[in-house]
N, C-alpha and C positions, 0 to 999 in steps of 0.2 A: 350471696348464696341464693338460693331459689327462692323466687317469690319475694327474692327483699333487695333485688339489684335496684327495684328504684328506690326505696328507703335510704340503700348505701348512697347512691347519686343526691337526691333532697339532700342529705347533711354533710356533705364532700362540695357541691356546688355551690349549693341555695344558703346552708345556713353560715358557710363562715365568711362569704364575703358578704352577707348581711350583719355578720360579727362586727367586722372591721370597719363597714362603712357608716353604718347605725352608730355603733361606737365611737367612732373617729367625730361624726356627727355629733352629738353627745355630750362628746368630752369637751367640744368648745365653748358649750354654751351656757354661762353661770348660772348658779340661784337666784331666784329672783331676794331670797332674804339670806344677807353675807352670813348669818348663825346658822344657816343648816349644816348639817352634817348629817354623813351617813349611817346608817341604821347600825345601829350596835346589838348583836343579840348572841348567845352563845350558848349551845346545845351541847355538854357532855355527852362522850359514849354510855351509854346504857337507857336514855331514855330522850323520848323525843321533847318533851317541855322544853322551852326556853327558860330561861333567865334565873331558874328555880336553885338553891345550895344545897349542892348535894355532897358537900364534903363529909368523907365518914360512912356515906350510907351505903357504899357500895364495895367491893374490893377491886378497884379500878387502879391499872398499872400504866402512870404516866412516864414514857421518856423525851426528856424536856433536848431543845437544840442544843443545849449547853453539855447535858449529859451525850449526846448522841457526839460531840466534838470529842468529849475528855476518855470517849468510851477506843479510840484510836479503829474504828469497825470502817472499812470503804465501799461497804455495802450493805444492802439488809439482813440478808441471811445472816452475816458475822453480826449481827447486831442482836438479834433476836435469838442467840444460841449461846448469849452469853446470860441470859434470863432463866428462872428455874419452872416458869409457867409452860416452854414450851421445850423443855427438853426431860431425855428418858422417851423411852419404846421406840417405836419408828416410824410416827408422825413427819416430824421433821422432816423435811432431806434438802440436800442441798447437792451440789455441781460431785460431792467428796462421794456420793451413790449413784454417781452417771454411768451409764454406760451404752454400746451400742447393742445390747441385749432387751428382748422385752421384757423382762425383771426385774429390768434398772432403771432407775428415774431417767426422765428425759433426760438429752445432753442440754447441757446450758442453762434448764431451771432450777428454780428450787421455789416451796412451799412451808410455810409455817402453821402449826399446828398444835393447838394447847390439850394439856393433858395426857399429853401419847396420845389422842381415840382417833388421830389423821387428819389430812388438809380437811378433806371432805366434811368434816365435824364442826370445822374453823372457820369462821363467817370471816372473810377481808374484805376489810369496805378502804377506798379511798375516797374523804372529804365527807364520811357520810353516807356513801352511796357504792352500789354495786358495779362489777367491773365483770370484763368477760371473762372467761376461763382461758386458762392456757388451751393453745389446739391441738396439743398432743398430750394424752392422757397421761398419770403415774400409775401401770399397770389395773385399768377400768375406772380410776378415779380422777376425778375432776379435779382442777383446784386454779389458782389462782398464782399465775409465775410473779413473784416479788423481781425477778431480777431483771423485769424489766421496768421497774421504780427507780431510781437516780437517787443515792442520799442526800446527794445534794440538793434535791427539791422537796426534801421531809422536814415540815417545821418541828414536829413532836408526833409519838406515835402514843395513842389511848387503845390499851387492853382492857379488856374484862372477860376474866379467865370464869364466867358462871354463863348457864345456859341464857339465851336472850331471841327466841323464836316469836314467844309472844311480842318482839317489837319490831324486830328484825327479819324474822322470818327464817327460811329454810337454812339449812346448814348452821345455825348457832347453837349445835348440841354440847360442845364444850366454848364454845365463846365468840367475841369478836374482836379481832385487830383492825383497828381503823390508822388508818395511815394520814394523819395531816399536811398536807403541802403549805409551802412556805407562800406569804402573800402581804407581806409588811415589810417588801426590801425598799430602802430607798437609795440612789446610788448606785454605783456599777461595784460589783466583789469578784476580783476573782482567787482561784485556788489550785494550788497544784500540790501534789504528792509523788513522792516515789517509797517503795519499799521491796524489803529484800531480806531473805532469811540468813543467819551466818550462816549455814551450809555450804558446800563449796557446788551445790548445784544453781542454774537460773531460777529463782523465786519469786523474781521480779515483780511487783504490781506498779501502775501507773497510772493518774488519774488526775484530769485538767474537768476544770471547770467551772465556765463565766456563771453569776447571777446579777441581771439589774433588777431595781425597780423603779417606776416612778407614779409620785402621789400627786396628780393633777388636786384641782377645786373640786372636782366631782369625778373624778376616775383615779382608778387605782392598775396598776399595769406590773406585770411581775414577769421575767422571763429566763429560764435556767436551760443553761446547755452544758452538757455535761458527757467526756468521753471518760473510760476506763477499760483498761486493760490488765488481763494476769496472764501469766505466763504459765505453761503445765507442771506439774508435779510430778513425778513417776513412783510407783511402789522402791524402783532399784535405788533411789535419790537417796533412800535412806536404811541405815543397816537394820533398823527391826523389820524389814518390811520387803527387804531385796532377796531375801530366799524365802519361800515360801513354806510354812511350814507341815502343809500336807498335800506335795504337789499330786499334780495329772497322773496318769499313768497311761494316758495317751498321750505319747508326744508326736515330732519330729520325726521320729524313725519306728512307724508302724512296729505291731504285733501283726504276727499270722499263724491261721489256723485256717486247718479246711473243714472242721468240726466230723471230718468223718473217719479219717486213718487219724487223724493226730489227735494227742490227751492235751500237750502241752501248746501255748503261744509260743512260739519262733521271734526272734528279734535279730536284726543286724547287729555283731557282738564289736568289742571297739577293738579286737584284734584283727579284724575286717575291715576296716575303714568305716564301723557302723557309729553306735553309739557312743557317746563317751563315756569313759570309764565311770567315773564318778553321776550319772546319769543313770547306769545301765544296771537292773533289778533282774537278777536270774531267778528266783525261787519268791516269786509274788503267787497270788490265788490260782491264776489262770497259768501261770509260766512265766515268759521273759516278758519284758516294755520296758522301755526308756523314756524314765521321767519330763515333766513338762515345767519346769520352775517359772509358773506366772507372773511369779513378784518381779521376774525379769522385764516385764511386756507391759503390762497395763498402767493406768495415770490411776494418782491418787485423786487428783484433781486436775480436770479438763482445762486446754486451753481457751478463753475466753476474751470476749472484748467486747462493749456496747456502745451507742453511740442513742443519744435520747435529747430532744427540744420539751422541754415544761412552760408552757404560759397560760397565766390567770390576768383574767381583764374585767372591772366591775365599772359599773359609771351609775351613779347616782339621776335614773331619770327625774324625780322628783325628791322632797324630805323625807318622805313614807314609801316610795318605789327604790329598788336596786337590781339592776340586771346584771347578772354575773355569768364567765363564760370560764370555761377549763377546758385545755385544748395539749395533749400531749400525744409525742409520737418515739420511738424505742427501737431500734435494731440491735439486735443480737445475735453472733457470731460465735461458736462453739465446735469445738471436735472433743468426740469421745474415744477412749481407745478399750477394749477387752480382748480376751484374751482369744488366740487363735481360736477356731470354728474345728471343735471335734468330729471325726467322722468315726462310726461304729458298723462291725460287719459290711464291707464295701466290699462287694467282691472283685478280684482280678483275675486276669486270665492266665492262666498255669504257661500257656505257649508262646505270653508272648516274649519275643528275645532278649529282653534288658536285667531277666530276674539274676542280682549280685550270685556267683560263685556259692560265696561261703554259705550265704540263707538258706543259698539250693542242697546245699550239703546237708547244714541241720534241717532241715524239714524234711528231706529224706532218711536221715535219722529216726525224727522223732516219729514220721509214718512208718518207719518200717519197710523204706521199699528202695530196689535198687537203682531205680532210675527216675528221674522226675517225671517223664511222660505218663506216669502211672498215675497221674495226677490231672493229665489232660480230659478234656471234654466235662470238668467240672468246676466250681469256681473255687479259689482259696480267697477266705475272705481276711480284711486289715481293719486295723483299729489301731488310727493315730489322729495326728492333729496336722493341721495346716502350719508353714513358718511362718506367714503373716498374722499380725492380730485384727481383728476384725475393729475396722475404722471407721468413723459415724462424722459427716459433717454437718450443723445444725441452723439455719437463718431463720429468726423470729422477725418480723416486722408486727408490732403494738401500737393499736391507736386509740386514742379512746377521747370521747369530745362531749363534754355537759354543755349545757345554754337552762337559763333560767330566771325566772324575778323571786324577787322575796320581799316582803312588801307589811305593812302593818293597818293593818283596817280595824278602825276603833278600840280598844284594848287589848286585842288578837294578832299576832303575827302571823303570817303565812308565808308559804314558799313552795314555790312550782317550778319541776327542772323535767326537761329532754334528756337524755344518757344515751348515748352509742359507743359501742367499743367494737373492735376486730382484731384478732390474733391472726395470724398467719406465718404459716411455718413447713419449710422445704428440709428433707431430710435425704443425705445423699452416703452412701458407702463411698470409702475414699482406697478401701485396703480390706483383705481378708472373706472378699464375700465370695462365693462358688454357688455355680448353679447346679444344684444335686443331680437332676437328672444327663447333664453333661460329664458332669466328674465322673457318673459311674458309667458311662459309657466309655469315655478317655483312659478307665482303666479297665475296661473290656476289651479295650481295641475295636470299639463299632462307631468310636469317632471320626470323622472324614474331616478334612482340611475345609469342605465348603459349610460345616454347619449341618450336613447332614449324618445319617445313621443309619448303618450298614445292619444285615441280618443274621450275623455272627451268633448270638447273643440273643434272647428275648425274657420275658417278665425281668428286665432288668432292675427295677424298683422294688421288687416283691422279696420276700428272706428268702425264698431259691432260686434264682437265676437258672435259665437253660440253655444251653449249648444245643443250636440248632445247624451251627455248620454252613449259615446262607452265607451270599454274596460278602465278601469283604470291599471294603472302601476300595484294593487295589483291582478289585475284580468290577467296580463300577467306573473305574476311570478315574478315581480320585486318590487321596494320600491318607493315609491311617495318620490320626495324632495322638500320641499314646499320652497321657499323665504318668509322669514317674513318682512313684512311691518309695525311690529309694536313696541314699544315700544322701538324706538329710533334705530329700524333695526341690535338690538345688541346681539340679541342671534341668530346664525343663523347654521342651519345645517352641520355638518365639510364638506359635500362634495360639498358646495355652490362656494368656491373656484378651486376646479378645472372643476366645469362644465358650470359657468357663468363667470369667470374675465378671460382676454384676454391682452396678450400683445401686439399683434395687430401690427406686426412689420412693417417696411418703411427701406426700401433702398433706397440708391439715388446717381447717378454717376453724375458726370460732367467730362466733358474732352475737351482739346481744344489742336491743333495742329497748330502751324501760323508760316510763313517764311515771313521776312522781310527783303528789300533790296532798297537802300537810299543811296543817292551823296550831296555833296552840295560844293558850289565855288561860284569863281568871274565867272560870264555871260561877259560883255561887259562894256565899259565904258561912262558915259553918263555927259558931261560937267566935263571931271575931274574925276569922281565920278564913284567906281565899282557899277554897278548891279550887287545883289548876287541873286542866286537860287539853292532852293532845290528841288529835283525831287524823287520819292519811287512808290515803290508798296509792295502791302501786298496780301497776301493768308493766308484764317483761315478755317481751320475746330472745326466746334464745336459738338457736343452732350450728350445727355442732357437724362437720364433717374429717374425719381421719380415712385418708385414701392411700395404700400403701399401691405400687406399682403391680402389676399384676407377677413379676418375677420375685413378690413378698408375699403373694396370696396363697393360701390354700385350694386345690383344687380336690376333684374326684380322682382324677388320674395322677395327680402329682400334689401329695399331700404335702410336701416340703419343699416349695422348688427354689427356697436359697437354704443351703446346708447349714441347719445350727442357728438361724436366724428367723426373726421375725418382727411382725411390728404388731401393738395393737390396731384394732381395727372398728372402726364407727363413723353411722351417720341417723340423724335423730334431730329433731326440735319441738319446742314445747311452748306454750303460752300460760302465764299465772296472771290472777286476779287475786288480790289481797289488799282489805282492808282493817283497821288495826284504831286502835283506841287507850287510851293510857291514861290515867287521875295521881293528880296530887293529892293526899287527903291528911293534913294534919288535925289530926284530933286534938292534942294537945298543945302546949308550948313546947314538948320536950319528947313527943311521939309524933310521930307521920307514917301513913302506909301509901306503896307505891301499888298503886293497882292496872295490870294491864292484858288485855286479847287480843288475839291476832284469829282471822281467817284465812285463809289461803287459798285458792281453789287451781289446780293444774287441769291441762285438756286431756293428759295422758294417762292419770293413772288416778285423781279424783280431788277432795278436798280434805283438810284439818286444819284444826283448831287448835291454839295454845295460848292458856291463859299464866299469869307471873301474877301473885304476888307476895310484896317487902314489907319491910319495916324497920322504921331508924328511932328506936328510945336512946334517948339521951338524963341518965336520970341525975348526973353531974354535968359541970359545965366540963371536965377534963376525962366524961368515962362516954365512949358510945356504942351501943349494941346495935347488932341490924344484923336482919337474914332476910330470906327470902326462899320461897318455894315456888317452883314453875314446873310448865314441861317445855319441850322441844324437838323440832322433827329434821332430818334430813330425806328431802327430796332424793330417789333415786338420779344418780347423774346422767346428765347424757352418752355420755360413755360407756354406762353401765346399762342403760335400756337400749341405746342404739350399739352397743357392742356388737360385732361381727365375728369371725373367727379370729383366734390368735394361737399361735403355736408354741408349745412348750416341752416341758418332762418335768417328769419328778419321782422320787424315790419309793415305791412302797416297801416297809418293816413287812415281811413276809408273816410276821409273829400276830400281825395283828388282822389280815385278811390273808389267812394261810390258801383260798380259793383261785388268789389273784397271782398266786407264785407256782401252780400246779400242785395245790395242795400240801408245799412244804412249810414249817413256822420257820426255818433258818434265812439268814442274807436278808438280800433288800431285791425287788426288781423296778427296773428302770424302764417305765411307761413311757411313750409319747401321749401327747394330749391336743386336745382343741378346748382352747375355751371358750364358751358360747357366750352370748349377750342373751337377753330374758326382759321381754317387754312387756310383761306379767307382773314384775318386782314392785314389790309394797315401797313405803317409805320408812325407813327407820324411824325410832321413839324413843323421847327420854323423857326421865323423870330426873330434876336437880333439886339439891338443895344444898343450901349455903347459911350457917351461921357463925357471927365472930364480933370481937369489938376493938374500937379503937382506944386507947388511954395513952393519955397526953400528962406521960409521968412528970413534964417539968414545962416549962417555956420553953425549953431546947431540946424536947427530946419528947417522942411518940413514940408506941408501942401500937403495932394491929397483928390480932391472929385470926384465924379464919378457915372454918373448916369446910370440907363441900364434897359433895356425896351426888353421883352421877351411875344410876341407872339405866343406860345404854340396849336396845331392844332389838329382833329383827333386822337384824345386822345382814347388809348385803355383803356377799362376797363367795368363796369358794372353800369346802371341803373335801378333797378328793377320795379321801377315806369312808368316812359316809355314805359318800356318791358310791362305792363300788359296791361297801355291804349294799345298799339300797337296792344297788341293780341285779346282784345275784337272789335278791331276797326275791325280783320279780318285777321292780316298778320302773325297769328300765332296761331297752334292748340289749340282747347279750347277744353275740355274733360268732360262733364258732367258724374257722376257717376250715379248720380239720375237719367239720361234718356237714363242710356245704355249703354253709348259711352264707350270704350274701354278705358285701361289708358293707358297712353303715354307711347311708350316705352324707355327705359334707353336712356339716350343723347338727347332723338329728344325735341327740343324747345318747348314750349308751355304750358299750363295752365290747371290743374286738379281742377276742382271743383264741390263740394258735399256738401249738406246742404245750397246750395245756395250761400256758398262761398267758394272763393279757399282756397284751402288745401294744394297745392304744385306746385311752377315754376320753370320750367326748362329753368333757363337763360344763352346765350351764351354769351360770350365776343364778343366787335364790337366796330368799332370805332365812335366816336361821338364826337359832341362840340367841343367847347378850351377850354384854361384859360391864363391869359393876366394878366402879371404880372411889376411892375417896381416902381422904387425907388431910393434910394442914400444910397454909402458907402461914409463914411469918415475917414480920419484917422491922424493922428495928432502926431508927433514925439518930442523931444528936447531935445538935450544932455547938460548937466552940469558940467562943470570943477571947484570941489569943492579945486581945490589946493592938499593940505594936509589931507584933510578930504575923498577925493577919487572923483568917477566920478560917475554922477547919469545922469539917462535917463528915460525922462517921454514919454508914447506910449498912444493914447486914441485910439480907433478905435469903430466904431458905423453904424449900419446900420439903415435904416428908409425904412417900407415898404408902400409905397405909392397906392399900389393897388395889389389886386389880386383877380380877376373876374375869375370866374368859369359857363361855362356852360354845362351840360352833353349831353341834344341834344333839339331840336327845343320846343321841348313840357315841356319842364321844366323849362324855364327862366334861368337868370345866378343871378347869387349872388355873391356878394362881400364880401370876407372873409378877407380881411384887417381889422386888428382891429377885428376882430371876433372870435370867439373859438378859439384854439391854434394858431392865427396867431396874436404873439404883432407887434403892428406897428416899437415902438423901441427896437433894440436890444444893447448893449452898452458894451466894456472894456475896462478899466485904468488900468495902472499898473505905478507901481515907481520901477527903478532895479538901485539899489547901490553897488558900487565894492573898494573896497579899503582894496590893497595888500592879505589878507588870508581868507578877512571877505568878504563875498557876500550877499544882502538883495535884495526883492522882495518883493510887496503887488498889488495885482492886487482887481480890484472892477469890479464885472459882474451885469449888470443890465441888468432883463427882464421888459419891459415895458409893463401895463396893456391891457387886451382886454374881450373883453363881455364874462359871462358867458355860459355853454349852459344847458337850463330849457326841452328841447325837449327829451321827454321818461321819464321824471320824471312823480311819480304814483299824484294821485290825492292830496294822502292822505302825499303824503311827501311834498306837494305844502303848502299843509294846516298846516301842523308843521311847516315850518318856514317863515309861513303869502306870500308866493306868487303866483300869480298867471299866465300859460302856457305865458304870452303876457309880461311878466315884462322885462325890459334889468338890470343886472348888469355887475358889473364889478368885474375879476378878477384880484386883485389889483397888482401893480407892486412887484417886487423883486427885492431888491442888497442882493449881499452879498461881503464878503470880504476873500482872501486866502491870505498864510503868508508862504514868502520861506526864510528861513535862512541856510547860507550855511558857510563850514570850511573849509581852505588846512590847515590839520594836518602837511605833509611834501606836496613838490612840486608833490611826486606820492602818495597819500592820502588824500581823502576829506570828509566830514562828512556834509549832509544837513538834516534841518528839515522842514516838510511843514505841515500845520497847513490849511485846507478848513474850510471854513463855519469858522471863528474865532471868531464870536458873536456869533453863535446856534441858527441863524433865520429860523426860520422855517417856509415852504413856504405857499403862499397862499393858503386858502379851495375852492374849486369849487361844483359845483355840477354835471358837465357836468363827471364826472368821479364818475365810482363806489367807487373808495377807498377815492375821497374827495381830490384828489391832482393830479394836472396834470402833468404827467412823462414824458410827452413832455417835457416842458418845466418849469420844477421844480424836485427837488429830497427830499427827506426826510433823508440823512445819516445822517444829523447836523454836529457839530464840530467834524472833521478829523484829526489824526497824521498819520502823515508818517515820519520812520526813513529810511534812506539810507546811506549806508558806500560802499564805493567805494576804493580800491585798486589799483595802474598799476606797475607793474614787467617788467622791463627796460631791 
C-alpha cells in the first residue's frame, strides 16, 4: 500500500532469502560444546515473565493437541464454538452468518469472540504476537480471519477470557486467544479426512494434510501443508429450514400500484398463468403479492476451500542466541448466496406493449377505469424481487512472516521479532446483481440496445418519475430493450445480461508492520523471594484499504447504483507506540501479586493507559484464590475511523419516532441509509474484574470457579433511533423535499424527508452508552484409574450469564439481554475421554440453555398464524446434544479415528426471531455428522 511498497519489497526479497541462506549456513555448523542445547523458556498467555508458575492464578483455558484431535472440529471456528467462553450473543460468527449482503459477515471468514462483547473486544495473537486484520471488515469491525489458520498447524490454543490491555494492549477488552503453532514435529505425518452428514444432501468435507519436522544439532525445521474443503449447505437441505417461516412479500411476480386511481396492489393471479396458487396472498396490508419462500435460495453454509503452507525454522546461533523464523501463506476460496435483490416502487411504463391481459384487467378494475390508456403518461410502480439470488465470490490470499532472536544475557532473557502480515481479498458478484439505474430505465422503456438512454422518461431515480414524451431509442436509430416484470421475469431480452447485471467488484488490503522488543528476569529480592519483571515495547504500523468498484459506490446522483447491494467501504492507517512493564511480586510463600501498565500512544486519535493488578493466595496446599482488577481499551478500527459510505435500510417502530412516519405512532417505515465512518471516534474503556479459586478436592480431581465482571464504555457503533430524535430535536440537518430544501449531500449527517416522512438517513458512527456484562465460569475435572480396563477422565466446564445490560445512549434506556434473544444464560460441556493401550473413546454433551424468543418485525399476519400476539414472551427451548470420538493405533506410527456429531439427530430449536426458523448463533441444523480420519507418521 502507500508509502510501504518498499517495506512489502525488504521482507518479500531481502529477508527470506536471508532466512534460508543464513539459516541453511547455520544449520551446518556445530557447537563448539556437544552439551549445549537450545534455550528453553516458556511464556504463558497472560503475562510476559518467563519461566515464572502460574498455575491456578489465572482462569486460563488451555486446548491441548490431544484435545484439539479427540474434539473431531476440521477447523477452528468448529473448534472454538464448541467452548462456553466464546459463545452466546453475536460475537462469534463464522461462514453459518455469510452472506453477499453488507449485514452479513464476510464470505469465507469467521472471527472469535469471548464474552458476546465481539471480535473487536477479542485480542488474537498467533505465537504471541499480533497478526493483520482481515481486509474486509464485519459490518465496520475489525477482526482477525481464524479461517485462514490450518488446524493442522495448531499445536494448543491458550484463552484467557479476562481483560489483558495492560499487557497486551488494545483490543483485550474481554480477552485474548493465542493460537500456538506446532514446532516439535520430527518425521513426516500425514493425514487425511473425509466427512459427511447422514442427510441425503452433499455435506461433504475433505481435508489432506502433510506435516514434517526435522531436529538438526542446532536447528529445528517444521513444515505444514494443509488443503481442505466443504461443500455448501442450503436452508432447502433440510426440513426445518426449507420453508421459511415468515416469507417476502416481494417476490417473483411483482405487486402494482400506481398509488394514484388504485387503493389496492394488483398481482398476476395463478388463474393467469401468474402466481402460484399456494404463493399468491390476496387480502395482505397493501392488497395482492406473491410470496418469496428464501429458505428455498439461500446456503446455510458457504461453499469453501483453502489451500495454506506453515513453516517454522529456528537454528541455534550460539548456547544463549536463537534465531527464529515463522513464515505462512493461506488462500481462501468462498461463495456466498442470499437471497434475490428486492426492488420497491420501480416505476413502469403503462404503454409499453408486454403488460399480461389479465393484470391489465385487474388494475383496471381496481382504478376504476375503462381503458388502460387512462393510465398512460404516468408511471405504475412494482415491488417484487429478482429470480436470481444474489451471488458473492470471495479469494483471500494471507501472508504473514515473523524473523527474530531471543537470547539470554546474564540472568534476563530477551527477545526481539520483525512481524509483517497482508490480507488480500477480491470480491466478485457471480448472480443476482442489477444495476439500479438501468433496470429502471429497462422498465421505462428508455433503454437502448447500445447502452444508452432515450428521453421518454426523466427524474427517473427520484419517487416521481416524469413523462416527458422525447426521443425514444426507435426514434435515435437504436432498439428499445424493455426488462420484463412479468410472468415470473422469465423470458427476458438476450441483451438484459450484459447491460443490467454487474459484478460489482471490492478489493481490500490489509497490512500490518510491528517490531517488538522484551526482557524479563529476576528484579531484586524481597524477604528471600525474587521479584520478577518484564519490560517491552512495541511499534505497529497498520493499513487498511476496502475499495468496492465504483458500480458499488454511492454517489450524489445515484445513491444506489447496484439495486439492494452494497459493500462496506474504508481506507485509513495508523501508527502506535507502546510500551509496558509487568512484576512478579511474591510477598509470601503462599501470596503473590501480579502487577502490570501499559502505554499506548496512536497517531490518530491520542494515547492511554492501563494498568492490571492480581493476586494468587494460596492458604492450603489443595485451596487457591486469585483475582484481579484491571482496565482496558479498544482502539477505534480502521474500518471504523476510515469508514466510507455504506448502504443500507432498516425499519423505524413509528411508536417510537412518530415525526419520522409523518406523524403517525402505527406500522414501521422503511428508511434507506448511509453509513458514515467518523474520524473523530474516541476509544472504548473497560473496567474488569475477575475473582475465583481453584480446590484440588482429591489427587484426581480439581474444582475452579470464577466470576468476572466487565464494565464495557463508549461503545462505537450506530443507533439509528437516536440519530433521528437528535436530528429533529436540531443537532443535525433535516431536508425537506416538499419545501425545497436541497438534498443532503453524499457523507454529510442528517435526514431527507418527503411526503412527510423520511426517506433516507445519513448516519455517522460515534460513540455512545456501555454494556455491563458478568457472570461465573465453572469447571470441573476427575481422573479415573480403571486398572486394566484403562484410564478415563471426566471434564464438565459451564458458563452462567448473570447480566448483560446494554445501553446505546441517554435517550434510549438500557436493556438487559441476559436470558434474551441469542443471549442463553447457560452455556454447558461434558465430556468422558477413555484411553486404554490402542483404543481411545470420547463423548462430550454440549448444552445451550434456553432464552426468550424475538416477536419484534414479525408481520401481523404471521402473528395471527400461530395465535400470537407483538407483547407475548416465549421461549426458545434449550438444546443438548451429544458427539462420539472413537479412535485406533493401527501400529505405534498409524491411527485411525471416527467421530460421529449430533449422534441422536436432534434437531435444533424453531424460533421465530430468525428468518430461516433456527438460530445460527447458537444452533446448527447439519444433524448426525461422520468424520473419518486416517493419519500416518514416517520415522
Amino acid at each position: 500500500m502507500r508509502g510501504d511498497l518498499a517495506m512489502n519489497t525488504v521482507l518479500k526479497c531481502g529477508i527470506l532469502p536471508l532466512t534460508l541462506a543464513v539459516g541453511a549456513a547455520l544449520a551446518q555448523q556445530p557447537l563448539e560444546d556437544e552439551g549445549d542445547r537450545p534455550l528453553d523458556t516458556i511464556t504463558v498467555t497472560g503475562t510476559r515473565i518467563t519461566g515464572i508458575d502460574v498455575e491456578g492464578s489465572q482462569p486460563l483455558i488451555v486446548i491441548s493437541r490431544e484435545d484439539i484431535e479427540s474434539s473431531g472440529a476440521d477447523n477452528l471456528i468448529d473448534l472454538f464454538e464448541t467452548l462456553t467462553a466464546t459463545g452466546g450473543g453475536e460475537g462469534t460468527f463464522s461462514t453459518r452468518t455469510a452472506g453477499a449482503l453488507s449485514g452479513s459477515s464476510p464470505v469465507g471468514s469467521a472471527g472469535v469472540s469471548l464474552r458476546g462483547l465481539g471480535t473487536a473486544s477479542t485480542l488474537t495473537l498467533i505465537n504471541g504476537r499480533r497478526v493483520a486484520v482481515a481486509s474486509f471488515a464485519n459490518r465496520q469491525v475489525s477482526f482477525v480471519d481464524i479461517n485462514t489458520i490450518p488446524l493442522a498447524a495448531v499445536d494448543r490454543v491458550e484463552i484467557l477470557p479476562s481483560g489483558a490491555s495492560a499487557i497486551y494492549g488494545a483490543d483485550a477488552v474481554a480477552g485474548v486467544v493465542n493460537i500456538i503453532l506446532r514446532n516439535d514435529l520430527e518425521g513426516l505425518e500425514l493425514s487425511a479426512s473425509y466427512g459427511n452428514s447422514q442427510a441425503s444432501s452433499n455435506d461433504g468435507r475433505y481435508n489432506i494434510n502433510i506435516a514434517g519436522g526435522f531436529q538438526g544439532q542446532r536447528s529445528r525445521t517444521t513444515l505444514i501443508l494443509d488443503w481442505f474443503k466443504r461443500e455448501p449447505l442450503f436452508d432447502r437441505d433440510r426440513r426445518q429450514t426449507r420453508n421459511e417461516i415468515r416469507p417476502a412479500q416481494q417476490g417473483i411476480f411483482p405487486s402494482f400500484n400506481d398509488l394514484f386511481l388504485m387503493w389496492d396492489d394488483i398481482t398476476e393471479k395463478p388463474e393467469d398463468g401468474g402466481c402460484p396458487a399456494d404463493q399468491f396472498v390476496a387480502d395482505g396490508v397493501f392488497g395482492e403479492y406473491c410470496e418469496l419462500n428464501r429458505g428455498a435460495i439461500v446456503t446455510t453454509r458457504d461453499k469453501f476451500e483453502s489451500w495454506s503452507a506453515t513453516g517454522l525454522f529456528a537454528v541455534d546461533i550460539s548456547e544463549r542466541l536463537e534465531w527464529f523464523n515463522e513464515l505462512s501463506f493461506a488462500r481462501v476460496e468462498s461463495r456466498g448466496t442470499s437471497s434475490p435483490a428486492p426492488f420497491s416502487r420501480v416505476p413502469v411504463d403503462p404503454s409499453r406493449p408486454d403488460w399480461p391481459v389479465g393484470l391489465v384487467r385487474d388494475i383496471n378494475a381496481e382504478g376504476g377505469v375503462d381503458d388502460f390508456s387512462e393510465f398512460f403518461g404516468f408511471p405504475i410502480f412494482a415491488w417484487g424481487a429478482f429470480p436470481d439470488p444474489r451471488q458473492v465470490e470471495v479469494r483471500t490470499d494471507n501472508f504473514r512472516l515473523t524473523t527474530g532472536l531471543r537470547g539470554e544475557l546474564g540472568d534476563w532473557d530477551w527477545e526481539g521479532g520483525l512481524s509483517y502480515g497482508r490480507s488480500e481479498s477480491t470480491q466478485n458478484g457471480i448472480a443476482g446483481l442489477y444495476r439500479t439505474l438501468e433496470f429502471t430505465q429497462a422498465m421505462l422503456g428508455n433503454l437502448c440496445d447500445d447502452g444508452s438512454f432515450a428521453q421518454r422518461w426523466d427524474r427517473v431515480l427520484s419517487r416521481s418519475p416524469r413523462f416527458i414524451g422525447g426521443a425514444s431509442c426507435e426514434d435515435l436509430g437504436r432498439r428499445t430493450v424493455l426488462y420484463n416484470p412479468f410472468f415470473g421475469q422469465a423470458d427476458q431480452d438476450p441483451l438484459i445480461n450484459d447491460l443490467l447485471r454487474t459484478r460489482a467488484q471490492r478489493n481490500g488490503e490489509s497490512e500490518m508492520v510491528s517490531f517488538d522488543l522484551r526482557t524479563s528476569g529476576d528484579l531484586f529480592q524481597l524477604r528471600g523471594r525474587w521479584v520478577k519483571a518484564a519490560f517491552g515495547y512495541e511499534h505497529r504500523y497498520e493499513d487498511i484499504v476496502d475499495d468496492p468498484s465504483p458500480e458499488a459506490r454511492s454517489t450524489p446522483d445515484n445513491p444506489e447504483p447496484t439495486l439492494r447491494f452494497s459493500f462496506t467501504e474504508a481506507e485509513a492507517n495508523r501508527r502506535q507506540n507502546s510500551a509496558y512493564a509487568e512484576f512478579y511480586v511474591p510477598l509470601a510463600d503462599n501470596f503473590e501479586l501480579q502487577l502490570a501498565s501499559r502505554f499506548d500512544h496512536y497517531d490518530d486519535f491520542g494515547s492511554d493507559f492501563n494498568p492490571k493488578i492480581a493476586f494468587r493466595y494460596q492458604p492450603l496446599d489443595q485451596l487457591v484464590f486469585r483475582g484481579s482488577w484491571s482496565t482496558s481499551f479498544r482502539a477505534p478500527s480502521l474500518a471504523q475511523s476510515g469508514a466510507g459510505v455504506t448502504l443500507s435500510s432498516f425499519s423505524i417502530p413509528c411508536d417510537q419516532v412518530p415525526l419520522a412516519c409523518g406523524g403517525t405512532t402505527s406500522g414501521a417505515n422503511v428508511v434507506d441509509t448511509e453509513l458514515l465512518g467518523n474520524p473523530d471516534l474516541e476509544p472504548e474503556t473497560a473496567r474488569n474484574v475477575g475473582l475465583g479459586f481453584l480446590w484440588q478436592i482429591s489427587r484426581n480431581s480439581d474444582l475452579t470457579v470464577d466470576y468476572w465482571y466487565i464494565k464495557h464504555r463508549n461503545l462505537v457503533g450506530l443507533d439509528e433511533l437516536d440519530f433521528m430524535r437528535r436530528a429533529f430535536a436540531g443537532e443535525f440537518a433535516v431536508a425537506d423535499l416538499d419545501a425545497g430544501d436541497a438534498p443532503l449531500t453524499m457523507g454529510m449527517p442528517g435526514l431527507i424527508v418527503e411526503g412527510g416522512s423520511v426517506v433516507q438517513a445519513n448516519v455517522p458512527l460515534q460513540n455512545f452508552g456501555f454494556q455491563t456484562t458478568d457472570g461465573v465460569d465453572f469447571s470441573y475435572s476427575h481422573r479415573f484409574n480403571l486398572g486394566d480396563l484403562g484410564l478415563l477422565r471426566l471434564t464438565a466446564d459451564a458458563t452462567y450469564l448473570n447480566r448483560f445490560d446494554r445501553q446505546f445512549s441517554p435517550t434510549s434506556g438500557s436493556e438487559s439481554l441476559a436470558g434474551e434473544w441469542r443471549y442463553p444464560r447457560w452455556l454447558a460441556d461434558l465430556s468422558l475421554r477413555w484411553r486404554r493401550d490402542a483404543w481411545g473413546a470420547r463423548i462430550a454433551a454440549r448444552y445451550t440453555g434456553k432464552y426468550k424468543d424475538e416477536l419484534e418485525g414479525l408481520r401481523q399476519d404471521t402473528l395471527d398464524e400461530f395465535g400470537l400476539s407483538p407483547d407475548d414472551r416465549i421461549n426458545v427451548g434449550s438444546w443438548l446434544t451429544f458427539n462420539l470420538n472413537l479412535s485406533y493405533d493401527i501400529t505405534p506410527d498409524a491411527w485411525l479415528s471416527l467421530n460421529i456429531d449430533n449422534v441422536l439427530d436432534r434437531s435444533p430449536p424453531s424460533v421465530f426471531g430468525s428468518a430461516a426458523g433456527v438460530d445460527f448463533i447458537n444452533h446448527n441444523t447439519m444433524g448426525r455428522y461422520y468424520l473419518l480420519r486416517y493419519t500416518q507418521r514416517f520415522q
